[in-house]
VEXGUKE-785852 format. One record per residue (C-alpha): residue number from 1; residue in three letters; x, y, z. Coordinates in steps of 0.02 Angstrom, whole numbers, plus 50000, padded with zeros to 5 digits. Layout:
<minus>
NUM	ALA	X	Y	Z
...
</minus>
This chain:
<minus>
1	UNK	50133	51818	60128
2	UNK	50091	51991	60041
3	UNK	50012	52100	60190
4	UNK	49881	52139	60032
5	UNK	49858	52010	59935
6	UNK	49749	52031	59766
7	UNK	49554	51994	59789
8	UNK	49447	51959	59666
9	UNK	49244	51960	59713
10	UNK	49154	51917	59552
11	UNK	48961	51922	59583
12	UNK	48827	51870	59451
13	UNK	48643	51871	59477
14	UNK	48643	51711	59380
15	UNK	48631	51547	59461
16	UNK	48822	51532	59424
17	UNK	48966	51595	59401
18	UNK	49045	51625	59238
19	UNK	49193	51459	59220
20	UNK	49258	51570	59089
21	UNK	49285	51731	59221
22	UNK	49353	51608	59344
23	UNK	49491	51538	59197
24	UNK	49537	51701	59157
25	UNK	49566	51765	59332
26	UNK	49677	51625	59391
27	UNK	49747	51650	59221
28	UNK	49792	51829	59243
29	UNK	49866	51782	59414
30	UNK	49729	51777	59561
31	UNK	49760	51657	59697
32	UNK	49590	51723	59797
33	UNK	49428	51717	59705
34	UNK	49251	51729	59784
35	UNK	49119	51693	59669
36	UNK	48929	51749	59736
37	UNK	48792	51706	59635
38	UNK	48613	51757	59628
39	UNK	48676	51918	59659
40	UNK	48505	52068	59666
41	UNK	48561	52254	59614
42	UNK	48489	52295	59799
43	UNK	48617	52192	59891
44	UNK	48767	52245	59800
45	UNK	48792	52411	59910
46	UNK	48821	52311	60089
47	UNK	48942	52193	59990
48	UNK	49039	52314	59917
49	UNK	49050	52410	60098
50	UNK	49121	52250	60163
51	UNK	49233	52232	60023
52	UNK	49296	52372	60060
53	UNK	49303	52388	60239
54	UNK	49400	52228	60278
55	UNK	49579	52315	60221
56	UNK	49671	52469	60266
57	UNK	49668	52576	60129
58	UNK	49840	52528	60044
59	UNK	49745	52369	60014
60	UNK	49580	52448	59937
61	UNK	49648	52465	59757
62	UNK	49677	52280	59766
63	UNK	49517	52226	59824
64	UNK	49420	52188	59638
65	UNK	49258	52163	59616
66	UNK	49201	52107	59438
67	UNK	49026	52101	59369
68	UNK	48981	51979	59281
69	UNK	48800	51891	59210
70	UNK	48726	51932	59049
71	UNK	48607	52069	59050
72	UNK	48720	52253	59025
73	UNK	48600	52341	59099
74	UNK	48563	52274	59241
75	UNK	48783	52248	59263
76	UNK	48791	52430	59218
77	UNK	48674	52478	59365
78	UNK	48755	52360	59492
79	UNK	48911	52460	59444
80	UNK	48838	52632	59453
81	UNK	48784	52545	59642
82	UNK	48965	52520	59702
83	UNK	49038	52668	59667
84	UNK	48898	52754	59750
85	UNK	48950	52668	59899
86	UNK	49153	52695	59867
87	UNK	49260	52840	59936
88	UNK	49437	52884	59956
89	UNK	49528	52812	60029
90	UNK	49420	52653	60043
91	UNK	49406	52641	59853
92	UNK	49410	52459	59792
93	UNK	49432	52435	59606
94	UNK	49276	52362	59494
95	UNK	49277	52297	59333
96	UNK	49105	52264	59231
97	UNK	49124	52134	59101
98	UNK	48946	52044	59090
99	UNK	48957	51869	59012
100	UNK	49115	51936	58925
101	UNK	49005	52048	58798
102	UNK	49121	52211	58852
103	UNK	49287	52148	58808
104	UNK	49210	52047	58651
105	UNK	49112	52201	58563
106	UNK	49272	52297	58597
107	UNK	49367	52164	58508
108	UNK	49251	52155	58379
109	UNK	49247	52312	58336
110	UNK	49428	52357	58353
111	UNK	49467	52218	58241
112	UNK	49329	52288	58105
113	UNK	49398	52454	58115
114	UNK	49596	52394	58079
115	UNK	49518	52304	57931
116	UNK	49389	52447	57876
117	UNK	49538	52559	57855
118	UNK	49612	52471	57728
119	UNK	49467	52497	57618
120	UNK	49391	52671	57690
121	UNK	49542	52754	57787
122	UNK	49419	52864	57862
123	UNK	49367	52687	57989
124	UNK	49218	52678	58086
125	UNK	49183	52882	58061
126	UNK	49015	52896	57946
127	UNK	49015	52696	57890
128	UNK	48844	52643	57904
129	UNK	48853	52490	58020
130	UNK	48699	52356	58036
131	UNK	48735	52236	58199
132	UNK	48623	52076	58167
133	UNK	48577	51967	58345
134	UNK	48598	52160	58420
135	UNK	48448	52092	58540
136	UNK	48602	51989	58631
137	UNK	48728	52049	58742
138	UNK	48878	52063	58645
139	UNK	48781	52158	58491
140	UNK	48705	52306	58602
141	UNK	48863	52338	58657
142	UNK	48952	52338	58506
143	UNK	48841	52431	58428
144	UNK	48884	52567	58551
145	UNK	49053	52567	58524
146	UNK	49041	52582	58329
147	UNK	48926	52728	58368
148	UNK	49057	52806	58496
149	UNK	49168	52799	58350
150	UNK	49080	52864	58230
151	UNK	48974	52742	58139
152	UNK	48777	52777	58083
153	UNK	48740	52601	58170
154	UNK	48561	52524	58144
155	UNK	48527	52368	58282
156	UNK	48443	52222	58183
157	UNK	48342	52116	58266
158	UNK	48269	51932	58190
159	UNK	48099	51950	58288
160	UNK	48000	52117	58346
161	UNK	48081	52292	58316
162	UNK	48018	52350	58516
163	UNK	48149	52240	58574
164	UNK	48289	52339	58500
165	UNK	48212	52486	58508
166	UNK	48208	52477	58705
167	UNK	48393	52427	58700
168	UNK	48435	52582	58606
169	UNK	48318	52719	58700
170	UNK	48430	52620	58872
171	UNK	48582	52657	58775
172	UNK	48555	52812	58711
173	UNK	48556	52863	58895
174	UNK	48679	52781	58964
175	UNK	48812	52816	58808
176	UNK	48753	52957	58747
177	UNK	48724	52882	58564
178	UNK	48621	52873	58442
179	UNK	48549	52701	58352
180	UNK	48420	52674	58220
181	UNK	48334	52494	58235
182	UNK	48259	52384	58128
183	UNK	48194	52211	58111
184	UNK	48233	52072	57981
185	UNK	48146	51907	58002
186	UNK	48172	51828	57848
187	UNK	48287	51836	57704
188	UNK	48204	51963	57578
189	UNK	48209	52069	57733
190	UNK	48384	52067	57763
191	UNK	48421	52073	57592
192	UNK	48318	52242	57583
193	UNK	48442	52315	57728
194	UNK	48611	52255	57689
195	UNK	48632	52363	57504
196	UNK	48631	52512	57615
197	UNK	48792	52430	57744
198	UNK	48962	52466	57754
199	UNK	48990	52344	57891
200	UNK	48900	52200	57952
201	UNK	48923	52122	58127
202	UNK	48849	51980	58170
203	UNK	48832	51950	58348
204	UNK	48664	51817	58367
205	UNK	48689	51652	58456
206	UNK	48820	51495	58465
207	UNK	48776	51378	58319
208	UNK	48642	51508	58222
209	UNK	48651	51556	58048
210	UNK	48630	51739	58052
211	UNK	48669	51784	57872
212	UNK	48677	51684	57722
213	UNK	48796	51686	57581
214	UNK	48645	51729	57472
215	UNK	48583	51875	57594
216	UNK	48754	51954	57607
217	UNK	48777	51955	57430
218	UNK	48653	52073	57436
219	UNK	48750	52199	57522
220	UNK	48809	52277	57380
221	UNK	48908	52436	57484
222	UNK	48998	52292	57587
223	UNK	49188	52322	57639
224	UNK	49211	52242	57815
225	UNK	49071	52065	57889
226	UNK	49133	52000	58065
227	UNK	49053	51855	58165
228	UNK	49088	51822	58350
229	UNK	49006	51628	58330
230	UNK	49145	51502	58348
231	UNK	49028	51357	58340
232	UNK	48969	51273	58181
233	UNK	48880	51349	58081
234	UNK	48952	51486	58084
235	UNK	48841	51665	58116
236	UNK	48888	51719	57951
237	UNK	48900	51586	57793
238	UNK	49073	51577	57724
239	UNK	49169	51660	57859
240	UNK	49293	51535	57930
241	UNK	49317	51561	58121
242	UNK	49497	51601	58103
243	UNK	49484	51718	57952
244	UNK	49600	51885	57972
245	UNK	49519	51990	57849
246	UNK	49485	51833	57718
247	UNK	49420	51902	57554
248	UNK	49233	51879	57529
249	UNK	49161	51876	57348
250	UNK	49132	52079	57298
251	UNK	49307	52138	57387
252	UNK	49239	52139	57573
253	UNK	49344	52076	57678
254	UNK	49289	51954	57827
255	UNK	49347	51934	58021
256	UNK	49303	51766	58112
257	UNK	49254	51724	58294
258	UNK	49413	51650	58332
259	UNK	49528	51808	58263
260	UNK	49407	51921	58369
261	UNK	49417	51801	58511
262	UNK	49605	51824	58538
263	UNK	49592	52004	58551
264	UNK	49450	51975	58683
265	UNK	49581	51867	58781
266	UNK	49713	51972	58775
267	UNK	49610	52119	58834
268	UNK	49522	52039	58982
269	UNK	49693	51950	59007
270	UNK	49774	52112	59011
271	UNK	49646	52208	59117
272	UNK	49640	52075	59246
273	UNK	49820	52079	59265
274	UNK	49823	52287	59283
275	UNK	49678	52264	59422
276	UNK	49769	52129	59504
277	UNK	49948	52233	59559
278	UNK	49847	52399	59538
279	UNK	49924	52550	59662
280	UNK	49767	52649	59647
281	UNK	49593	52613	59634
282	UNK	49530	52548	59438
283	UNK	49363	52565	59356
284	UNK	49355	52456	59205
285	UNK	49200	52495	59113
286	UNK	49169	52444	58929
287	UNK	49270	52620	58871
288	UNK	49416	52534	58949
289	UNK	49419	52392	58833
290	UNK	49395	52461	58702
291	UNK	49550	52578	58702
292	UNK	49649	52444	58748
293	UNK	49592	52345	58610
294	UNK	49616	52471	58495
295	UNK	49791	52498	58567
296	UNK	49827	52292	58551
297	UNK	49745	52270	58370
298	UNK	49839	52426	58284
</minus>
């Protein structure tokens, strides 16, 4: 038996673990997984210490602990909380991935970007980006990254425009970004933001029609829609789940849940694996994924 055999601690403050996590970390080759649920941001300091405690330092690196959930903020902080705790050469490696929204928004927009090059070779840099359902998870996040690269991103959301607005004042700190916000609750007022986008992404819940065929039609400036919603209907109307760039009436091209989804798997897949047989200690934070996805979808 290896003298340091991988780890992997995945704590949620949810009443359960992520199934998903679990599938991919067997998948990606973990024989030892502790799952601890109901996890507060104030206890994750002592677990970390005995995380990291337990082995000799050649087995630190080894010892993972993913974050899971689905709140980034609160994931973000109980990351920032373990490496307070870590030091050499008791350094265990962490991964934040919080109900998969890290490695999906970097998919998402890694995928957009491929395609937005082939209609503005410039990418992400200066396309004015609208994320509808940005009040979830997944669209916050993505949101940052089209902002990291570039984009003049405006966070829709379908009820009040505080709610946003509080994501992006939280993100502006933690990312260093900057993003408008807005909010559409009906159709005349999405169709009075989408003439001025160059990219929709529509991020809103399983089984929710985001944006109609009607609504995007208004987006006159349109080059590149995704949707990350793999269940019928789908987020945005006409966009098949497995379209790869599928050309949308006016020349924009669209990206379903299921093409975006297979990038996510092969990044979490990927990073899993690198944590799992790691020599030195990792820190897989949402900048992580997204070069690798970048690096896997070019």
């Amino acid at each position: 038996m290896d003298e340091h055999a991988p780890i992997l601690h995945i704590v949620s403050p949810l009443r359960h673990i992520s199934p998903f996590d679990v599938n991919m970390a067997v998948d990606a080759g973990y024989a030892t997984i502790l799952p601890y649920s109901q996890v507060t941001l104030e206890e994750i300091g002592e677990l970390v210490q005995d995380m990291m405690f337990s082995r000799p330092p050649a087995g630190a690196p080894r010892t993972g602990l993913f974050i899971g959930g689905k709140d980034a903020g609160l994931a973000l902080d109980m990351a920032d909380r373990a490496r307070e705790v870590l030091f050499p050469p008791f350094q265990i490696s962490v991964f934040v991935d919080p109900a998969g929204a890290f490695t999906t928004a970097a998919a998402m927009v890694a995928e957009v970007e491929r395609h937005l090059r082939m209609l503005h070779p410039q990418g992400l840099e200066n396309a004015k980006v609208q994320v509808y359902g940005a009040t979830g998870v997944v669209g916050g996040i993505a949101g940052v990254l089209a902002a990291r690269a570039g984009a003049e991103v405006t966070l829709v959301s379908h009820r009040d425009i505080e709610s946003v607005e509080a994501k992006a004042r939280d993100f502006a700190g933690r990312f260093s970004v900057s993003l408008a916000c807005a909010a559409a609750r009906s159709e005349e007022d999405k169709r009075a933001l989408l003439p001025e986008a160059d990219v929709v992404l529509a991020c809103g819940k399983a089984g929710v029609e985001i944006l109609s065929a009607d609504a995007l039609a208004a987006a006159s400036a349109l080059k590149v829609a995704a949707d990350i919603n793999a269940v019928p209907p789908a987020g945005i109307e006409g966009i098949d789940a497995m379209a790869n760039g599928v050309a949308l009436p006016g020349g924009a091209l669209g990206i379903g849940a299921l093409t975006i989804g297979q990038l996510k798997y092969q990044v979490q897949h990927e990073l899993l694996k690198r944590m799992r047989v790691a020599e030195g200690p990792l820190d897989i934070g949402v900048e992580v994924a997204f070069d690798l996805a970048r690096s896997l979808a070019s």
